[in-house]
N, C-alpha and C positions, 0 to 999 in steps of 0.2 A: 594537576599537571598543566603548563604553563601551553599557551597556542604556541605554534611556532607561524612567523609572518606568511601572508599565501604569496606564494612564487611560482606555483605552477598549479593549471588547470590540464585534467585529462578529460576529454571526452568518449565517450564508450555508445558508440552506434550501430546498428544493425544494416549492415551494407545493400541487402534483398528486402528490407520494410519496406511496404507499398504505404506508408505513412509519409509522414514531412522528416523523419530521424535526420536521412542521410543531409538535405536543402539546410535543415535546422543548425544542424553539429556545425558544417563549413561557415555558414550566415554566424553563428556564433564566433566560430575561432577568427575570423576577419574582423568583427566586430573589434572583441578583444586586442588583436595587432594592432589596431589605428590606436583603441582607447589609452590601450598599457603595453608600451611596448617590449618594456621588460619582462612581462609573465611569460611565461614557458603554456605555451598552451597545444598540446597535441592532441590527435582521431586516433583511438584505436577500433576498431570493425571486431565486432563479432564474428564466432563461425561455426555455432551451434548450441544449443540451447542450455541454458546456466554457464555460457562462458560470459559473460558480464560480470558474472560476480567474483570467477579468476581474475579478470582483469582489475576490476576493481581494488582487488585486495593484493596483487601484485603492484597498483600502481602507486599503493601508501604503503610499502613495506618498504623500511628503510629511508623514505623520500617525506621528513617531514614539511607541514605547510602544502600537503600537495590535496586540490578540490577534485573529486571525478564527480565526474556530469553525467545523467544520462540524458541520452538524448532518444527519449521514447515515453509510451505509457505508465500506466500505473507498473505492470509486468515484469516492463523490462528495469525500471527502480527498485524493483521488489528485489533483483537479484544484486544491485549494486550494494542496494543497503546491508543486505546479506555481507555481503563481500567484505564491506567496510566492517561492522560488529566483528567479525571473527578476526580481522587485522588489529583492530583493538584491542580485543583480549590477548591479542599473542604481542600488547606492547607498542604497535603502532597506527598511535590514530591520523584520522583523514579525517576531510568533510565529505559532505555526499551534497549533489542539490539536483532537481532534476529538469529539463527541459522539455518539456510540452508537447509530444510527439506524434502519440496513438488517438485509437479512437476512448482509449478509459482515462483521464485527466482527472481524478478525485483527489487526487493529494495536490495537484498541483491548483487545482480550484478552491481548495479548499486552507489550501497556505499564502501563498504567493499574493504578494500586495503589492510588487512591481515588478520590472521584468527583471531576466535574472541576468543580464550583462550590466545592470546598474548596482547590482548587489554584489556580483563580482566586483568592482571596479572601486567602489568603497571598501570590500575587505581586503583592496591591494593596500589601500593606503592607509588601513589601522582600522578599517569599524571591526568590533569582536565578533566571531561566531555567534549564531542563536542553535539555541540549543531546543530538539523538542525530545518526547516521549515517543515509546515504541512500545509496539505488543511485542511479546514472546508467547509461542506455542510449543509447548514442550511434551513428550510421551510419544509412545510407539516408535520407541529407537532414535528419534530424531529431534531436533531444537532449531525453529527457526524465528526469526523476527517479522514483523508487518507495518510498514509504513503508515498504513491507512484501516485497514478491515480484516477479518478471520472470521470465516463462514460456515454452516453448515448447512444444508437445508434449502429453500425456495428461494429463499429470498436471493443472497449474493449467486444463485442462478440465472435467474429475474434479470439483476441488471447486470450483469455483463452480457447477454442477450441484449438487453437496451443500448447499451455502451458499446453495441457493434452497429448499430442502425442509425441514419439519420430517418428520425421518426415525426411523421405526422399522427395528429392523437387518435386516428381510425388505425393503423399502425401501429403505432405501440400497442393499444387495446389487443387488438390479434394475436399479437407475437405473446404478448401478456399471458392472455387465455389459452392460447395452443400450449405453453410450456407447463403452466397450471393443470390442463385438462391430464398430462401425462403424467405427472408427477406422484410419489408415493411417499408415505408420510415416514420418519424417523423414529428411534428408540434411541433412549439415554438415560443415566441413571444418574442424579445430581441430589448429592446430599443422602444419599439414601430413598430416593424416590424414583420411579420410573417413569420416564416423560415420556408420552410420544407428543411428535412436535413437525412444522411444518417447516420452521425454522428457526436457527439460533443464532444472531451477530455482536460480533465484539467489534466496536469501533474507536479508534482512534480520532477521527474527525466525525463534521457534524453534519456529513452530507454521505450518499452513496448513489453512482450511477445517475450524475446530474440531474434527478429526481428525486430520490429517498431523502426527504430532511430525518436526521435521525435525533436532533437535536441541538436545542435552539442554544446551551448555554456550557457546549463542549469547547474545549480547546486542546490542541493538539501539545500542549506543555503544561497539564491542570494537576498529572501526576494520577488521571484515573481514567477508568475508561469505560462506555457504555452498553449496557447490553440491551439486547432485543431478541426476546423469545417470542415464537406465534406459535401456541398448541395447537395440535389436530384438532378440528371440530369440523374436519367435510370440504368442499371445495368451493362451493360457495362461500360461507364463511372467509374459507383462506383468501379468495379472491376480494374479499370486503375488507378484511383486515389488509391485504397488503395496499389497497386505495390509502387505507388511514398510514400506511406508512409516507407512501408518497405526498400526503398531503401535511406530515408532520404529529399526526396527531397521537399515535400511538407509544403506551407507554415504553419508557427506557429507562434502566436502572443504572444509576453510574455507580462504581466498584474503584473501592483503592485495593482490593484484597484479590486474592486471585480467583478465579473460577473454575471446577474440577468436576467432570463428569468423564463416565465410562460409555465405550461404544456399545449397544448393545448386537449391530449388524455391519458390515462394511459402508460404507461411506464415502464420499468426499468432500474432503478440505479445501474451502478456498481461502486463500492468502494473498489479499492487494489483484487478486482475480486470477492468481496460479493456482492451479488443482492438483492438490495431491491425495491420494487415496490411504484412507487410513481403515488398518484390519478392525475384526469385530473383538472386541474384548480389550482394548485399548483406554487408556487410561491418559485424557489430554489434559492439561495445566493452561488456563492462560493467565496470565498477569501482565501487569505494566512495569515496562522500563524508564524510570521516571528522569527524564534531560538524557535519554541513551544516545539521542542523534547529532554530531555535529553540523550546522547548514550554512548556506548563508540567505540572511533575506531581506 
């Protein structure tokens, strides 16, 4: 399917963020008027939680060439990108890009090589989309995608704890341990084997929670994706293993193939740092969507 030129940008902000969203979204669409005066660039405001992703997929249906922006964290992308996939499959694609907003930034640190009114501004005037990969989570009634990560377990708790703090390293340590000291260990059944585990990551990119290097030799367009399991072996332990995460060191298996394990107890899912809860006896799918995103960059 051929692009259609970009002509119009939507941005989709949360009006009540006590972030930089709402300063960010305006500072952008000013930008834009001086640069291109021709793009169609409009705010649509949120007004309650997964309307981003309505909007989103409202604002490429029908309207090709058209980019929605979020202007928020990892979160509030998580639902745009949403948005956009399911407008695809019904037939009309968009781009998705996101603007830098909250306090969780992992896709966008983890992508972005310039800023994104220069990336705009070039794909007014012909540069093509880039294209990256996405995960998909599939099982327990539901199917969603993830920009960046899909959690179980300690870890993607860890750091979206982190990803709310500005942290000194006597601080972080704290927060680190208080959330470890409570924490209880997980069942899952993969392969035919039953794990229990501390925790389990699928990532798309090579960082998590501006600390977890998860890996040195990821890309967010490779067509795979990596995982990172920590079995239970005690709290200690867990607390040493997750050091070797933040410092890089711990192993990660990268997967072109999908990964399938059963819940053996209720749970929750984190997705790009949205939690949702998934029953016991559930049966999740992850894989990679290989070039499923349109962007610009």
């Amino acid at each position: 399917m051929s692009s259609a030129p970009l002509t119009r940008v939507v941005v989709v902000l949360n009006p009540n963020s006590t972030g930089d969203g709402p300063d960010n979204a305006r500072h952008l669409q000013e930008q834009l008027q001086q640069r291109v005066p021709e793009l169609e660039v409009e705010l649509r405001e949120t007004e309650h939680a997964g309307h981003a992703e309505d909007l989103a997929r409202e604002a490429v249906t029908g309207r090709p060439g058209t980019l929605v922006v979020s202007a928020s964290g990892d979160g509030g992308y998580h639902e745009v990108v949403n948005g956009l996939v399911a407008a695809e499959r019904d037939g009309h694609p968009g781009l998705a890009a996101v603007l830098p907003s909250g306090n969780a930034n992992d896709h966008a640190t983890a992508t972005h090589e310039r800023p994104l009114v220069e990336a705009v501004v070039d794909a007014v005037h012909g540069r093509p989309p880039v294209r990256m990969d996405l995960l998909e989570v599939s099982g327990a009634g539901r199917s969603r995608v993830a920009h960046s990560y899909a959690g179980i377990g300690i870890t993607p708790v860890a750091a979206a704890a982190l990803n709310e703090h500005d942290l000194d390293a006597v601080k972080e340590s704290m927060l680190v341990v208080r959330a470890f000291w409570s924490y209880r260990p997980l069942a899952i059944v993969h392969e035919g084997r039953r794990l229990r585990i501390d925790s389990l990551v699928f990532a798309n990119i090579d960082r998590m929670a501006k600390y977890a290097q998860l890996s040195e030799d990821s890309a967010p367009d490779d067509g795979r994706f990596e995982t990172l399991l920590i079995p239970h072996r005690g709290k200690l332990r867990l607390l040493a293993e997750f050091a070797r995460v933040l410092r890089g060191a711990h192993e990660v298996e990268s997967r072109r193939t999908p990964y399938v394990f059963r819940t053996e107890s209720p749970m929750p899912l984190q997705l790009d740092g949205e939690v949702f809860q998934v029953d016991a006896g559930s049966t999740l799918t992850v894989r990679c969507l290989p070039l499923a995103l349109r962007t610009v960059r």
